[in-house]
C-alpha positions as CSV (number, residue, x, y, z in Angstrom):
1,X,11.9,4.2,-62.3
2,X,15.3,5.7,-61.1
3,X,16.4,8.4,-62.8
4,X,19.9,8.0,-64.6
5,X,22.6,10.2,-65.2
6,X,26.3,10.4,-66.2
7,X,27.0,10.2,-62.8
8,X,25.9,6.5,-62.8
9,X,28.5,5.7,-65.6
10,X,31.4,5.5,-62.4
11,X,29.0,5.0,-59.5
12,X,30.2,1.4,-59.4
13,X,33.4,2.2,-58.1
14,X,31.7,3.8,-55.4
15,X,31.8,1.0,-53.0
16,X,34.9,-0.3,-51.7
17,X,34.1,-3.9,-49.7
18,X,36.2,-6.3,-47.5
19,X,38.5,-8.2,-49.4
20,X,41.5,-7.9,-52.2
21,X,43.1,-8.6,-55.5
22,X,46.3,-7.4,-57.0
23,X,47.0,-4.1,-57.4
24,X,46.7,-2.3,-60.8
25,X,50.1,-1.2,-61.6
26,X,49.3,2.2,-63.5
27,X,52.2,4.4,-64.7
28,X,53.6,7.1,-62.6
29,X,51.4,9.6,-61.1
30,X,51.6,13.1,-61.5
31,X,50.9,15.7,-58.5
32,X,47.4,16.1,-57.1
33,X,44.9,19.1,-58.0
34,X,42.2,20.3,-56.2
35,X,38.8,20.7,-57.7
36,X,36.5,20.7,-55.0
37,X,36.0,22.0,-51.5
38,X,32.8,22.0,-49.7
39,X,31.0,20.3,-47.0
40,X,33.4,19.5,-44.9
41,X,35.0,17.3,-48.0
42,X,37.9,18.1,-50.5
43,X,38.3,16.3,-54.3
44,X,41.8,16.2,-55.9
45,X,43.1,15.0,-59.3
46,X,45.9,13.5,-60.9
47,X,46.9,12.4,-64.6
48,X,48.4,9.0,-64.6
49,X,51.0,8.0,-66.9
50,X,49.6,5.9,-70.3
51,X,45.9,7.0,-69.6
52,X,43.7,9.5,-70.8
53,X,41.8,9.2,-67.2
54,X,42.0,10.9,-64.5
55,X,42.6,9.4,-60.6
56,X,40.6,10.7,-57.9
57,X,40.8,11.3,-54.5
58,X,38.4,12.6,-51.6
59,X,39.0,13.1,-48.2
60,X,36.2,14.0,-45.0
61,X,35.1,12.9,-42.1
62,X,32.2,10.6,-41.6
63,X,30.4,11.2,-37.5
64,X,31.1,7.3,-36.7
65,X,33.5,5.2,-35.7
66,X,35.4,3.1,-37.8
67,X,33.4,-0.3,-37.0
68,X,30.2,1.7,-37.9
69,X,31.7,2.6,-41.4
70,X,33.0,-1.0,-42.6
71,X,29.1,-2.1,-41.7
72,X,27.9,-0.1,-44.3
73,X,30.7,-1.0,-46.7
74,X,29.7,-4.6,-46.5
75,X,26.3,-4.4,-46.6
76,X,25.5,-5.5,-50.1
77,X,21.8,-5.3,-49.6
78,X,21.6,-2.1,-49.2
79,X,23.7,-0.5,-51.2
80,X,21.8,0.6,-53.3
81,X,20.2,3.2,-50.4
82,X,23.9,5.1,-50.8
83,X,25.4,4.6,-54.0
84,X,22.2,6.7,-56.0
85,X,22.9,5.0,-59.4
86,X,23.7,1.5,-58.5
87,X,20.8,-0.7,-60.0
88,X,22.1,-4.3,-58.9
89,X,24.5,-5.2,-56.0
90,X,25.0,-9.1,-55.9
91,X,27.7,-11.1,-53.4
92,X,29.3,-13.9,-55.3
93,X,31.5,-14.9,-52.9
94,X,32.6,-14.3,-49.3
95,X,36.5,-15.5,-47.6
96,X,36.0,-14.9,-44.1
97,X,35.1,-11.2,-42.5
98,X,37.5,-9.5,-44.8
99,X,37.5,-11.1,-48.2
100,X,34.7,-11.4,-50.8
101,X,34.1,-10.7,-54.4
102,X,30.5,-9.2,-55.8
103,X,29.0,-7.8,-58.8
104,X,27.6,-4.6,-59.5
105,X,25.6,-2.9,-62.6
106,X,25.2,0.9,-62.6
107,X,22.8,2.5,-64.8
108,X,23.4,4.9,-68.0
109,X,20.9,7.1,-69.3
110,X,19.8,6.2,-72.9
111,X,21.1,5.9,-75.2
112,X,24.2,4.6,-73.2
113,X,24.4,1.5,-72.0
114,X,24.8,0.5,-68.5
115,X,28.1,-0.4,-67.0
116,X,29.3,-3.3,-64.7
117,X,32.2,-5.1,-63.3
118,X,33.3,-7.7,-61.2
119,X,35.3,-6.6,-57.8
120,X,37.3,-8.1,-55.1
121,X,38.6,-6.2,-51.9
122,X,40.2,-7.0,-48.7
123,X,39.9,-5.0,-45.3
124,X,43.5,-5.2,-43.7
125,X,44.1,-3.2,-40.4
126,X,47.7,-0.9,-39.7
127,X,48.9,-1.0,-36.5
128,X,51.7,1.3,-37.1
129,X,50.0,4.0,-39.4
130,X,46.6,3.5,-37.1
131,X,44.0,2.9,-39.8
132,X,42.3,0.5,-41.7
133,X,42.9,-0.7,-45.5
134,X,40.3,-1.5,-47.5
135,X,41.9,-2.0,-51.1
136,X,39.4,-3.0,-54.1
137,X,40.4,-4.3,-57.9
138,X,38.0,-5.4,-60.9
139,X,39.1,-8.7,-61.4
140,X,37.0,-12.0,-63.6
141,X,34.2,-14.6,-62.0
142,X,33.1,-17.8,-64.3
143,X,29.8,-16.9,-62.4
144,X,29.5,-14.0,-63.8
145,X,30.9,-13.3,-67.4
146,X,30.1,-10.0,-69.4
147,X,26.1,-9.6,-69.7
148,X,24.3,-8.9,-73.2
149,X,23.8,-5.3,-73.2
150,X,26.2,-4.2,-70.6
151,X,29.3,-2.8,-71.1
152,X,31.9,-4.4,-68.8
153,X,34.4,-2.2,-67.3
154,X,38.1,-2.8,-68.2
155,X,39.6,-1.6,-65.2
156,X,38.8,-0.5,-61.6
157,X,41.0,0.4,-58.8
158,X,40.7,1.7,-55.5
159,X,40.7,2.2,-52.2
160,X,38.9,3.6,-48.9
161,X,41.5,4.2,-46.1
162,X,39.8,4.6,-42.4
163,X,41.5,6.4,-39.3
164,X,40.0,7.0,-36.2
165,X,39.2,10.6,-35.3
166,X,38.2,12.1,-31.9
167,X,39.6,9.2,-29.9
168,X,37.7,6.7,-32.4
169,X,34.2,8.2,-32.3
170,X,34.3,9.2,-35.7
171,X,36.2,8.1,-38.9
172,X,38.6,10.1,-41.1
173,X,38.3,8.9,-44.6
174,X,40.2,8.7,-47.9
175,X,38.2,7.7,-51.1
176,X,40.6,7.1,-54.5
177,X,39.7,5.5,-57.2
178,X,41.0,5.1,-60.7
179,X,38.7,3.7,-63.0
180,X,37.8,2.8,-67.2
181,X,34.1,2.7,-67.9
182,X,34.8,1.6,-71.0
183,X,32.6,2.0,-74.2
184,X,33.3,5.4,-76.8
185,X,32.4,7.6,-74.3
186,X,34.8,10.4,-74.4
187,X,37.7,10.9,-72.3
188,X,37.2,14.2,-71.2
189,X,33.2,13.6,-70.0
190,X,34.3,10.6,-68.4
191,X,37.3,13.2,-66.5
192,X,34.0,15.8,-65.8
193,X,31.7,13.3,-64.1
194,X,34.5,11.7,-62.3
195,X,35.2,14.4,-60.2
196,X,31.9,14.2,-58.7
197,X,31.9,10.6,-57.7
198,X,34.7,10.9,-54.1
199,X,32.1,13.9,-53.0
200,X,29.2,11.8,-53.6
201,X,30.4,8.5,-52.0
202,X,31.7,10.1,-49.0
203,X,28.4,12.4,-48.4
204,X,26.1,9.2,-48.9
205,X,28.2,7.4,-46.6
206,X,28.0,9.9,-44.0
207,X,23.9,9.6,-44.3
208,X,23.5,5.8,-43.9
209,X,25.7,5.1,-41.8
210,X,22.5,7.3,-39.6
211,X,20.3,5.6,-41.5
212,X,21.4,2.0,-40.9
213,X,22.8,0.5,-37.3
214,X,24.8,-3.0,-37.0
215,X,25.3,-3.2,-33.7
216,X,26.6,-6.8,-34.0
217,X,28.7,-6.2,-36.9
218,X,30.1,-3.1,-35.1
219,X,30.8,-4.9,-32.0
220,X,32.5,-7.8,-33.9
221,X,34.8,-5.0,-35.7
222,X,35.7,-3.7,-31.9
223,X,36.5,-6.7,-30.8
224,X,39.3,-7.5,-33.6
225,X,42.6,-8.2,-31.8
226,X,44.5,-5.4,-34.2
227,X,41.5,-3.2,-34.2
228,X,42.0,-2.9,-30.6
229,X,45.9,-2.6,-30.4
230,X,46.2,0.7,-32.1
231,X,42.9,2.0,-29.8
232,X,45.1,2.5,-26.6
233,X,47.2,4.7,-28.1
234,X,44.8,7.1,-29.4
235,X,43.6,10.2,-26.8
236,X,41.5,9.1,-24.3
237,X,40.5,5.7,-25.3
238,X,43.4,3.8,-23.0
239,X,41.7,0.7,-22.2
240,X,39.1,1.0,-23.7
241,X,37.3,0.6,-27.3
242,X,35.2,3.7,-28.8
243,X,31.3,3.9,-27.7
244,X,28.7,2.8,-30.6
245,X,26.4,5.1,-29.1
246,X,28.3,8.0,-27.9
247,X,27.5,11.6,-29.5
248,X,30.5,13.2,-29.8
249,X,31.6,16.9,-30.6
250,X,33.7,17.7,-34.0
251,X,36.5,15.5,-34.0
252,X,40.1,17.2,-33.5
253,X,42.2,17.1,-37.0
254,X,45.5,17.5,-35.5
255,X,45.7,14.3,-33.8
256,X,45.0,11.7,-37.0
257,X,48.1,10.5,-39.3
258,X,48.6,11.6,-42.7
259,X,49.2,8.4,-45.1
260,X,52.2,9.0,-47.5
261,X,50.7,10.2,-50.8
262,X,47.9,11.8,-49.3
263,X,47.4,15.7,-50.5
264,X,49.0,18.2,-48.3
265,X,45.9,20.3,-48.9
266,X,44.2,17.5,-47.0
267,X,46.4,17.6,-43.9
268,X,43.7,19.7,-42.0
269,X,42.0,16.1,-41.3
270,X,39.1,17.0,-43.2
């Protein structure tokens, strides 16, 4: 059996899919914390206004290109390989390439109950800033209505944020999530084992996207007309769109844009 731990109490919001829902308007943000820098990946914190939770963040960089990294984000089947305390992943519903809506259950270790929740996300590509959106919000199914036993989570919002590093060979990402497992559980555990979950998601990514290949999903992803419009402006790719196969040397940090809100602490690209 898989082991559980507390981590699995937030591992849901691990994933962040290809579709979208409203935003969650949360209260004003304070500034952004550090609490972790290792392995190539940095965690920061921030209180939000009218909640007792903390928002995370994590930046890195993941040694694929962008199309490589939305084929692992959509692949509900496996899942489970990356996000370690996920115990169900189900698609309920697809919109297209960039749109669907799925379930997921993450396990607790006794005597807690497990949590789930009911997300939809949308993929959306930037031109202008040179990245890709992929924006995720718990939202309600008539499929799939709170289970006996399971504590459904009140809220979840988040987002993964892709830009292309080392003229698109690899991906600079940015994990943020702000999320309510709900239950009794204590507000500052819940702020403890949060922390861990942006440094987690991103290393796991960073493994299965070696792990699992999708060459046709990656070459679909290429092909996308506004995938391919901000590729000619990016250092030697004129032309061109990045190589599935290429092995490339670290990517350079000075040449990928910094999103507004992003840590300063994180302009090093990382």
């Amino acid at each position: 059996m898989k082991r559980r731990t507390l981590l699995g109490l937030l591992g849901i919001v691990v994933w962040g899919s290809l579709s979208t829902a409203r935003a969650f308007e949360h209260g004003s943000a304070g500034p952004w914390e550090m609490v972790r820098n290792d392995a190539g990946i940095e965690v920061y914190r921030r209180t939000v206004a009218g909640s007792p939770l903390h928002e995370f963040q994590g930046t890195g960089v993941i040694e694929a290109p962008i199309p490589a990294v939305l084929a692992v984000l959509d692949d509900s089947e496996h899942r489970t390989e990356w996000m370690k305390e996920a115990v169900a992943q189900t698609m309920i519903s697809r919109n297209g390439d960039r749109e669907q809506t799925f379930y997921s259950r993450t396990g607790a270790p006794w005597p807690v109950s497990d949590r789930d929740s009911v997300v939809r996300a949308i993929t959306t590509v930037d031109i202008k800033a040179k990245m890709v959106r992929v924006e995720m919000n718990s939202t309600e199914h008539p499929s799939w209505p709170p289970q006996k036993g399971v504590v459904r989570m009140p809220h979840l919002c988040g987002h993964w944020f892709l830009w292309p590093s080392n003229g698109g060979k690899w991906t600079r990402v940015e994990y943020q999530v702000h999320a309510d497992p709900g239950g009794s559980l204590p507000s500052s555990i819940i702020n403890m084992v949060s922390k861990k979950i942006p440094h987690s998601a991103i290393s796991e990514m960073q493994k299965q996207v070696v792990r699992r290949k999708y060459p046709e999903f990656e070459a679909k992803v290429a092909q996308m007309p506004e995938y391919k419009l901000f590729l000619p402006s990016l250092p030697g790719m004129a032309g061109s769109t990045p190589s599935l196969s290429t092995t490339a040397a670290p990517p350079s940090v000075s040449t990928s844009p910094i999103p507004s809100g992003t840590p300063k602490a994180s302009e090093g690209g990382k």
